[in-house]
C-alpha positions in Angstrom: 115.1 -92.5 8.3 117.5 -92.1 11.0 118.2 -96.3 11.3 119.2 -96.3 7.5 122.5 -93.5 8.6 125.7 -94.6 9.4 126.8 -93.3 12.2 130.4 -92.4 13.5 131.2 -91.4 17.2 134.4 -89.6 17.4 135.4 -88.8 21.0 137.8 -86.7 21.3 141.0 -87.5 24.1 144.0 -85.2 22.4 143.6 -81.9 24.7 146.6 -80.5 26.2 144.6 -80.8 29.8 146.5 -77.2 30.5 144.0 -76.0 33.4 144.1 -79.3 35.2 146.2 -78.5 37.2 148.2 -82.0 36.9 150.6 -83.3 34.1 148.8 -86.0 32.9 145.8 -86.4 30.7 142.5 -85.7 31.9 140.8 -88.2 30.2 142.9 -90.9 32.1 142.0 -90.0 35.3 140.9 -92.9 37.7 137.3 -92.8 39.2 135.7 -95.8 41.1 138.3 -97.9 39.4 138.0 -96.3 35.9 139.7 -94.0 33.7 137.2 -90.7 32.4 137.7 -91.9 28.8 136.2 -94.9 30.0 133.3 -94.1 30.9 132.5 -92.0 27.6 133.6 -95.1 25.1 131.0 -97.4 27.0 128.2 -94.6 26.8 129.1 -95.0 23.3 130.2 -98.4 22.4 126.0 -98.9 24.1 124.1 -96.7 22.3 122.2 -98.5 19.4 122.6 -96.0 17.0 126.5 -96.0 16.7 127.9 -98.7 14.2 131.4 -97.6 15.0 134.0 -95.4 17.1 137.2 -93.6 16.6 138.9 -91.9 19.3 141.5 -88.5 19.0 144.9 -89.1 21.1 147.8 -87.4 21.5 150.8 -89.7 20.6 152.4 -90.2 23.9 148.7 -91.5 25.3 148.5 -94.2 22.2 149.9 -97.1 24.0 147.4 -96.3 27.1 144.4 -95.6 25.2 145.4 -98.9 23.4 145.5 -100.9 26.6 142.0 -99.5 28.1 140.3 -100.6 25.0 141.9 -104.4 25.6 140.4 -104.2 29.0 136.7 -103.3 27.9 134.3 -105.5 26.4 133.1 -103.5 23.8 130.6 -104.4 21.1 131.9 -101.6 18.5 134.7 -101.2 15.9 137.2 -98.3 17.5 139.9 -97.1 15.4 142.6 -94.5 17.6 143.4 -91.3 16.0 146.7 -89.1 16.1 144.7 -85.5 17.1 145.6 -82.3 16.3 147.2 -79.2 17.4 143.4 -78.0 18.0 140.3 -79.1 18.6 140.1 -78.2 14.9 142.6 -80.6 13.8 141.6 -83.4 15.7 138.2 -83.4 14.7 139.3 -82.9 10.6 141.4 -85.8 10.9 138.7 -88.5 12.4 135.7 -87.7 10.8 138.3 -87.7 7.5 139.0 -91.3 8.7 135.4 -92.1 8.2 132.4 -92.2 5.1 129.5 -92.4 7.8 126.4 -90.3 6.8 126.4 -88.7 10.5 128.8 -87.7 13.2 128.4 -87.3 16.7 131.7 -85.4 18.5 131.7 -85.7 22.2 134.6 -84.1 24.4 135.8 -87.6 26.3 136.3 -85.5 29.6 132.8 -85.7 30.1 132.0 -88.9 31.3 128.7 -88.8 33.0 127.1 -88.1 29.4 123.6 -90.5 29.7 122.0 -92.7 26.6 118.7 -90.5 26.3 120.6 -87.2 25.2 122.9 -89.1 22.7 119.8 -90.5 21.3 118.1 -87.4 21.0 120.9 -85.9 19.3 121.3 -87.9 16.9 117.3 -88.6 16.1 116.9 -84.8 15.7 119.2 -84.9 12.6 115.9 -86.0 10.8 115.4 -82.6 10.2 118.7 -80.2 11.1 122.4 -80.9 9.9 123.7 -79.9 13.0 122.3 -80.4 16.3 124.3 -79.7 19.9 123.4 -80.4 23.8 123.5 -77.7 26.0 122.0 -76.6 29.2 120.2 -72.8 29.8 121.8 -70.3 31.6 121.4 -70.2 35.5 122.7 -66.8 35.6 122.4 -63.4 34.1 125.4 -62.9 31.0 126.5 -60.3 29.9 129.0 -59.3 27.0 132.0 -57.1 27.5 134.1 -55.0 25.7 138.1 -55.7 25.8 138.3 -53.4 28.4 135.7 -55.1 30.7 133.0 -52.8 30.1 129.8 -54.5 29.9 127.9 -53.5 26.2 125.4 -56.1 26.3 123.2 -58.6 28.3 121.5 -61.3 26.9 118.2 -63.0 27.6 118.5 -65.8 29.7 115.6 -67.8 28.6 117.5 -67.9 25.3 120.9 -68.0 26.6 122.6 -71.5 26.6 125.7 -73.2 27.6 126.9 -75.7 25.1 127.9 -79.0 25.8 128.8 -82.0 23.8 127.7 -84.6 22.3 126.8 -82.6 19.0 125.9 -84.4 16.1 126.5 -83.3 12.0 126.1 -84.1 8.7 129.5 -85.4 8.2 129.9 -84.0 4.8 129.1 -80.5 5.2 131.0 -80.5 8.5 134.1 -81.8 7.1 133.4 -79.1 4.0 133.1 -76.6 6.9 136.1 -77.5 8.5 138.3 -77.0 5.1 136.2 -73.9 4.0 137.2 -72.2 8.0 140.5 -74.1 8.3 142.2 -71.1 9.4 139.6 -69.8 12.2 140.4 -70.8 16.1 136.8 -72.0 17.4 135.3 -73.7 20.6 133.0 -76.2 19.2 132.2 -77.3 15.8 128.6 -75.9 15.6 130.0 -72.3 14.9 131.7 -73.0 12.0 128.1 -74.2 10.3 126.8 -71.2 11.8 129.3 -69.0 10.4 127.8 -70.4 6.3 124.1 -70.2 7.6 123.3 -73.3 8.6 120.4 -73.5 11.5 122.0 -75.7 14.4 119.5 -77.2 16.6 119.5 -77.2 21.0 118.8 -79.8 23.0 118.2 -79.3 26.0 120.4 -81.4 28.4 121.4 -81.4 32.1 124.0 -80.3 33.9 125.4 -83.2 35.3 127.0 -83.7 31.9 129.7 -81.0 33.3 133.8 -81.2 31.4 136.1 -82.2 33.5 138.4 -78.7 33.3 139.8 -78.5 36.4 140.9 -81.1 39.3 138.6 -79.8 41.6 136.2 -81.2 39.2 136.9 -84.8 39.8 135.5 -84.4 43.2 131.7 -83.4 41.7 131.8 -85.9 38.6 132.4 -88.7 41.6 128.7 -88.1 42.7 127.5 -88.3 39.4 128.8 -91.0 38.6 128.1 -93.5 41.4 
């Protein structure tokens, strides 16, 4: 039974924000009054299936994170972690900070995430040990050489573009993590892949876009009106 887990939220605020275009975090960009991160810890701090939350920062963010958490009226337990050089890192060291029986990783740059698919995520761990959002392809892709030269092209009906949150068994992930310490990944669903483990889809929607670029910030406004 799902409501006998423990479950840890770890969102995750340490990125470099290199293709932002700006020098300053993404996550702490302003919209209608609050910051991005903002949005993401209340989605979370809400959701009745979350007993607590710990959040990845870089150090210099620390005493800003710390002071947007004073501001909110939050009804969870959130504990700030120092993140990584890598996604890797930062996501080792929080769910290492925690003994829950579940973790659900969300990338905090993606604010207009919505209660039903954080729910479903973590409800369909009844019967996978990893399970991620994502959204199907609109287009046609196709796999290249490293010269460009196309060798491949998928189905699209079966071709999917991953999102967060994505929820794991926090043991085997963090077993994962040591076992593949040295390999550079995207998300944390490969590395179960890469020992066999099935990793359920959801499928979401695609207002729950990552804020990547600035030009962004002018399409999660709508979204999040």
């Amino acid at each position: 039974m799902i409501e006998n887990k423990k479950v840890t939220a770890v969102i995750l605020a340490a990125g470099s924000s290199t293709r932002f275009g700006k020098t300053t975090n993404k996550n702490l960009e302003v919209i209608h009054g609050k910051t991005v991160l903002s949005y993401s810890i209340q989605a979370f701090s809400q959701n009745k299936y979350i007993d607590d939350i710990i959040i990845t920062a870089k150090e210099t963010d620390m005493t800003t994170i710390h002071d947007i958490l004073n501001k909110e009226k939050l009804n969870k337990n959130i504990k700030i972690v120092l993140g990584g050089k890598t996604r890797n890192e930062s996501v080792k060291n929080s769910i290492e900070k925690t003994e829950s029986d579940i973790v659900i990783i969300h990338d905090g740059a993606r604010p207009a995430i919505k209660q039903k698919y954080i729910d479903e995520c973590i409800e369909t761990m009844k019967d996978f040990v990893g399970v991620t959002i994502g959204v199907k392809s609109k287009d046609t892709v196709k796999i290249s050489d490293d010269n460009n030269v196309v060798i491949n092209t998928t189905k699209r009906s079966n071709t999917w573009l991953i999102q967060t949150p994505q929820c794991f068994d926090r043991k085997i992930l963090l077993d994962m993590h040591y076992k593949f310490q040295n390999d550079e990944v995207t998300d944390d669903c490969i590395l179960l892949e890469k020992n066999g483990y099935k990793v359920k889809v959801i499928e979401g929607d695609y207002t729950n876009i990552k804020i990547t670029t600035y030009e962004d910030i002018d399409i999660i406004k709508n979204f999040l009106k």
